[in-house]
N, C-alpha and C positions, 0 to 999 in steps of 0.2 A: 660801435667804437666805445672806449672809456673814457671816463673826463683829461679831456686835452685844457691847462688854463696854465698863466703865468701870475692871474691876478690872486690876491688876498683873500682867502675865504675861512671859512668857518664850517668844519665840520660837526653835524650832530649824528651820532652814533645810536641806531634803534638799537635794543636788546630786548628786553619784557614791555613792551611798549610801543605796540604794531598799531599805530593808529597817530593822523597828521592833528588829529582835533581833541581839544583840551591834554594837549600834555606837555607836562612842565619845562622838561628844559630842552623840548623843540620852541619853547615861546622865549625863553631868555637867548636860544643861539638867533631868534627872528629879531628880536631890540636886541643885539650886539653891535650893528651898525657896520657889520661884513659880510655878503652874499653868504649865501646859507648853501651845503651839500649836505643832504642825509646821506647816511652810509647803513649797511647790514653787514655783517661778516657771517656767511657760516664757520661756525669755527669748529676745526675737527678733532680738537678736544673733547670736545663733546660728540661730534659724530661718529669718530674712529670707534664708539662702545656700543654704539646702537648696533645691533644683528639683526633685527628685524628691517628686510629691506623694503619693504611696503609699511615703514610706519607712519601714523596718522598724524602722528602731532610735526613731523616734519613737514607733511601736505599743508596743513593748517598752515602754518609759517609760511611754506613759501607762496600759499593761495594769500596769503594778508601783504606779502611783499608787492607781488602782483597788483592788488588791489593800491595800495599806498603809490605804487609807479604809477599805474592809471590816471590815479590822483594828481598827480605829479606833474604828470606829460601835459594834462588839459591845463595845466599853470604854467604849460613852457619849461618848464622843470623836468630835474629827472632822479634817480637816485642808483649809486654807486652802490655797485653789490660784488663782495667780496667770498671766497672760497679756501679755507687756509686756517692758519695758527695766529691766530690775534697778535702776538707779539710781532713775529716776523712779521705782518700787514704795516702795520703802524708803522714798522722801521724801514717800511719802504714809503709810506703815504707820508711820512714827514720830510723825506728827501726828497718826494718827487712832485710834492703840491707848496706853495708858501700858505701854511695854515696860521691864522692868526689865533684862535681858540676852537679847543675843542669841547663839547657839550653834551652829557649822556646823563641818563637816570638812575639813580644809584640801584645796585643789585646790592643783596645781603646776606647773600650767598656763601660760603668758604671760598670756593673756587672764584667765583665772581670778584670776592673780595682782592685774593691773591692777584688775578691779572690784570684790574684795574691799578695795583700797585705799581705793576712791571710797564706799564701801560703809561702810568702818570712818571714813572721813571725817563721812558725814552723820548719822553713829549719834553720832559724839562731840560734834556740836555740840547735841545731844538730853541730853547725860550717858547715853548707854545705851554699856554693857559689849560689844563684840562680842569672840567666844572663838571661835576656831578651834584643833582637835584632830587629832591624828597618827588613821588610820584607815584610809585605802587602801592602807597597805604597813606591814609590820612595822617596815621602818629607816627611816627620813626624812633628807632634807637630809642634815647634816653628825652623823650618830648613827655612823656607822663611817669612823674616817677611817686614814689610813697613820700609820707611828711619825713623822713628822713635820710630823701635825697636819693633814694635806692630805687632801682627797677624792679617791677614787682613782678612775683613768682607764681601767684595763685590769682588767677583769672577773674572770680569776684571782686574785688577792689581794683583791678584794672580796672575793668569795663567801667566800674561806676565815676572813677576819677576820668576815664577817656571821655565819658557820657558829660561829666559837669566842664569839661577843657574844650567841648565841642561849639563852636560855634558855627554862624554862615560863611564867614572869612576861610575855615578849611574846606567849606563843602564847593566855593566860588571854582568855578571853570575857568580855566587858561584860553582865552582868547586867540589862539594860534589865526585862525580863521582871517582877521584882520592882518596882520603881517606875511600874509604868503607872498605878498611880491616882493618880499626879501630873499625869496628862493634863488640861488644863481640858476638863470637860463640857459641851457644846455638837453641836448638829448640822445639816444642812441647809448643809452647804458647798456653793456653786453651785462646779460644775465644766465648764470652757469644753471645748465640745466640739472635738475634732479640725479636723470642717469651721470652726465658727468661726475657726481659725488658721490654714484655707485649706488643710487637708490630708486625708488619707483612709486609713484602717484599710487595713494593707496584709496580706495572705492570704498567713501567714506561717508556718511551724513551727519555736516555735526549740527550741534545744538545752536537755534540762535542767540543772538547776542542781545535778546529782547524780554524783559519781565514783563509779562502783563501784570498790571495795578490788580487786578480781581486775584489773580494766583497769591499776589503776595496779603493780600486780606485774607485768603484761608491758610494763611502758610502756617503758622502755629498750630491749627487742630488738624491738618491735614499729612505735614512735615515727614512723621515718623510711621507710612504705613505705606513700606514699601513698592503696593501693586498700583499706588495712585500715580498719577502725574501728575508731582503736588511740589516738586523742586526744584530750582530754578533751571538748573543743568548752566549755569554763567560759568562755572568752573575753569575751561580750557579758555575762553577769553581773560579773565583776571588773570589767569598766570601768563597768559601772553601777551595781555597789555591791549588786547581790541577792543576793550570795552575801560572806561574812565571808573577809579572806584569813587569818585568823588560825586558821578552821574547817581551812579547804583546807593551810594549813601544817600541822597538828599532823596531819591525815591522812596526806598525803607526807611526812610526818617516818617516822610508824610504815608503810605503806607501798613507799616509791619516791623514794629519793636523786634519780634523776635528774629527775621530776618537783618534788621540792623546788627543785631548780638553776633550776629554767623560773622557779618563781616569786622566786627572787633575781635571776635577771636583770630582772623585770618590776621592783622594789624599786633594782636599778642603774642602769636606763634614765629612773627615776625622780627618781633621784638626780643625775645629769648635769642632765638638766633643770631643775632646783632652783640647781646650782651655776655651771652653764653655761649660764645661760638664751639667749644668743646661738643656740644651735641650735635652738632654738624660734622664732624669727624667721629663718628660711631660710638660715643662715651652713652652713658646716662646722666640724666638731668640730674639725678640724686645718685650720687656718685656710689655709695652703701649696695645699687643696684646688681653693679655690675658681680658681687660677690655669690649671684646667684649661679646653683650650678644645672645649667640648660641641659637639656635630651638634645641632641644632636644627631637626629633619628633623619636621615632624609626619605626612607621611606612612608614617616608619618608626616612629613614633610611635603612629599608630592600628593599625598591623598589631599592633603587641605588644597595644595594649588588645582588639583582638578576636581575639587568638586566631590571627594569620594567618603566622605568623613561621616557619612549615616545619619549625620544631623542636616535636617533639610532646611533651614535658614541659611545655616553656614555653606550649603553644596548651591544653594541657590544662588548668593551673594558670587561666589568663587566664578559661577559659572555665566554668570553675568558679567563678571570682571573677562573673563579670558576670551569674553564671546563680543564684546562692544566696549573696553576699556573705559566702563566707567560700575560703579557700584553707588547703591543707595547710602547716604550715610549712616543711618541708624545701623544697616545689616555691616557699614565697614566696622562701626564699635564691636559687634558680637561674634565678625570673623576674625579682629585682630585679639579680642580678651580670649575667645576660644584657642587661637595659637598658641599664643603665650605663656595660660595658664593652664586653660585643658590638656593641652601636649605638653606646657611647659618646655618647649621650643622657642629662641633666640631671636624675641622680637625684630631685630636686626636682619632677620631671615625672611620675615613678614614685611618690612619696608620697604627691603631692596626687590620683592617680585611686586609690590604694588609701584614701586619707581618705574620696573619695568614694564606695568601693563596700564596704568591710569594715565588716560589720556590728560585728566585736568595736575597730573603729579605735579607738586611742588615742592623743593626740600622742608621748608618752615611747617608747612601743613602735616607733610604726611609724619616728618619725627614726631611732630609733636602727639598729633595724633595717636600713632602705634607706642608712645611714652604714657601718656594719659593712658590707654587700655594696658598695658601690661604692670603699671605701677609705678615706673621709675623715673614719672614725668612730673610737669606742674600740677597736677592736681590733688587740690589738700585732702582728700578721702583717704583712708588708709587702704592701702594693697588689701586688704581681703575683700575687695568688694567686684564677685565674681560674679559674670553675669549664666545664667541659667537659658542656653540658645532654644531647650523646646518651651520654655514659659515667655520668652520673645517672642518666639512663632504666635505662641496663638496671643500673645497682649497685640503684637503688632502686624501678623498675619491670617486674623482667627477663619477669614473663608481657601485660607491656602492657595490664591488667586496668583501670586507673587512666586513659590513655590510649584506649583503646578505648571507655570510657564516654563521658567528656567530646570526643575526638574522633574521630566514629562513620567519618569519610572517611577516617583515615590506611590508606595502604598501597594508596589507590584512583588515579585520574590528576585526581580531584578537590581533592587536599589540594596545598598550594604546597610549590613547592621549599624550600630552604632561603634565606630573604633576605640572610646572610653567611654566609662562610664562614671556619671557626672559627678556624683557622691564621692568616688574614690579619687576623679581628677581634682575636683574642691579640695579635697586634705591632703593632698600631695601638694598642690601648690600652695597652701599655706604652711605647710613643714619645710618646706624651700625656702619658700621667702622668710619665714621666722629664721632657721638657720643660716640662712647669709645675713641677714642684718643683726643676727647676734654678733657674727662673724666680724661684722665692719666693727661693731661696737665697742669690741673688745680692747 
């Protein structure tokens, strides 16, 4: 059955934040002082685009909903799970529940942003309260800005101003724990199956949701060589909220500096996005960018997505990615600067197949990401700084252990030559990029 109630209650809405413990504003809907209902919506916004019917990060989801119900039920509780258009839900759950407020964690998303708006629109012509809370990064928005009030653009001077702004007051855990018997008691949440949304449980193993303390003490000299098992793999947890980043900070605080840095650029990337929402609707961060004029080649296009491009870092990385949806990150730097600049192909073309193959994707990361490698992102280096995929290999594959796994042909008369060559890809794309940024200049 679905929640049958006439009483007062207090909806909190999961989104990126699949977990009852330490998170933010599951604790303020518990001291609100009105029974508490979690909710989920799948929302087919987002699912109506997925083609992949066996995809994993939908498993992931609904294996953490599952688990959070579990949770739930042993507390006499239970949680509402919803299948549908977030808008039309709402405009049915405020007619047919009396919701005194509703409480969810803010996304910083475009999209997110937008139906949170339409969202907090039909909740007010209700008089209900909707409250969105800071929760998937330490700093938000505009919480660190430069001595002249500004949001900063170049990732050095964040970090160190995020690093002196840091104290234990943000790293403190949300006590959820202690208020769960604010949960409204109720049980028998029908929950829509997988197949019913047209999709199927996909035969997966993911990573856990666990650093060991030892990993993260070799993580700096170990980090960038891609055949170790030397990182974290936390990825698809943080983007979906099963794991506290506030946990994961105060562990790499005591820890591993340099894994701390990982998660303030994830909090920077975050941050642009919030302030510079333009780069989340396909712009460049450095707008001069976009004057460049791209190869639109999509058969030099599908050699990179499968793996075919003669350069065995880059065939390795691709084929790792299409083979377990997830890629090393040192090897995602030198498959998206290879894209980009080697082929001088439509970083934009690189984003949207890693959207669709990384398990841990996230808008804020991966723009940012594929901006930094192609040039026309935060990073204050100047665009000529092109990375060389076989002097990667051996700096950071030199026994081809890495290589040899994911591409078993290299070194045979079966593997492709090289589809450019580097010398000539190097001055091509800096006569590109010179010529569009004269272009803007002008």
């Amino acid at each position: 059955m679905s929640l049958k109630t006439k009483d007062k209650i207090v909806l909190f809405w999961f989104r990126r934040d699949l977990r009852l413990q330490d998170n933010a504003g599951l604790y303020y809907a518990l001291l609100s002082g009105y029974p508490v209902v979690p909710l989920f919506i799948f929302d087919r916004n987002i699912l109506d685009d997925i083609e992949e019917k066996k995809d994993p990060r939908l498993t992931f989801i609904y294996d953490a909903i599952l688990k959070i119900r579990e949770e739930l039920q042993q507390k006499g509780a239970d949680i509402l799970v919803e299948y549908g258009f977030p808008v039309e839900i709402w405009e049915r759950l405020a007619d047919e529940y009396d919701i005194a407020e509703v409480y969810t964690n803010t996304d910083y998303e475009p999209y997110a942003t937008d139906r949170d708006k339409e969202v907090y629109r039909i909740l007010k012509k209700k008089d209900i309260v909707f409250k969105t809370c800071k929760d998937q990064v330490i700093f938000e928005k505009q919480e660190i800005l430069s001595g002249q009030g500004m949001p900063y653009t170049v990732f050095t001077p964040y970090s160190r101003a995020w690093k002196e702004k840091l104290n234990d007051f943000y790293l403190k855990s949300y006590p959820t724990r202690k208020y769960f018997r604010h949960f409204y008691k109720w049980h028998g949440a029908a929950l829509p199956a997988l197949k019913d949304m047209g999709f199927e449980k996909a035969d997966y193993e993911f990573p856990s949701g666990h650093i060991d303390n030892a990993l993260l003490e070799d993580y700096a000299k170990e980090r960038d060589f891609p055949a170790k098992e030397a990182t974290s793999r936390i990825g698809i947890h943080l983007r979906f909220g099963t794991v506290s980043i506030r946990k994961l900070a105060r562990q790499a605080r005591t820890h591993s500096d340099t894994f701390l840095n990982e998660l303030i650029w994830r909090d920077f990337y975050q941050q642009i996005l919030s302030n510079f929402p333009h780069v989340g609707k396909g712009e460049a961060f450095r707008k001069a960018y976009d004057f460049i004029k791209w190869r639109y080649d999509k058969r030099d296009f599908q050699k990179w997505c499968e793996g075919r491009t003669g350069y065995p870092l880059v065939d390795a990385g691709m084929r790792q990615l299409n083979a377990i949806g997830f890629m090393h990150n040192r090897v995602r730097m030198v498959t998206a600067s290879f894209l980009s600049k080697h082929l001088l192909i439509d970083w934009r073309w690189g984003e949207a197949y890693f959207a669709e193959k990384l398990l841990d994707y996230d808008l804020a990361a991966n723009n940012g990401g594929w901006q930094w490698a192609a040039g026309s992102g935060t990073d204050a280096a100047p665009y000529f700084r092109i990375f060389n995929p076989a002097s990667q290999a051996e700096k950071f594959d030199p026994k081809m252990e890495y290589i040899k796994k994911w591409v078993p042909e290299f070194g045979t008369a079966d593997y492709p030559e090289p589809m450019v060559d580097h010398k000539m890809a190097r001055e091509r794309c800096l006569k590109s990029y010179k010529d569009a940024l004269d272009k803007a200049n002008q």
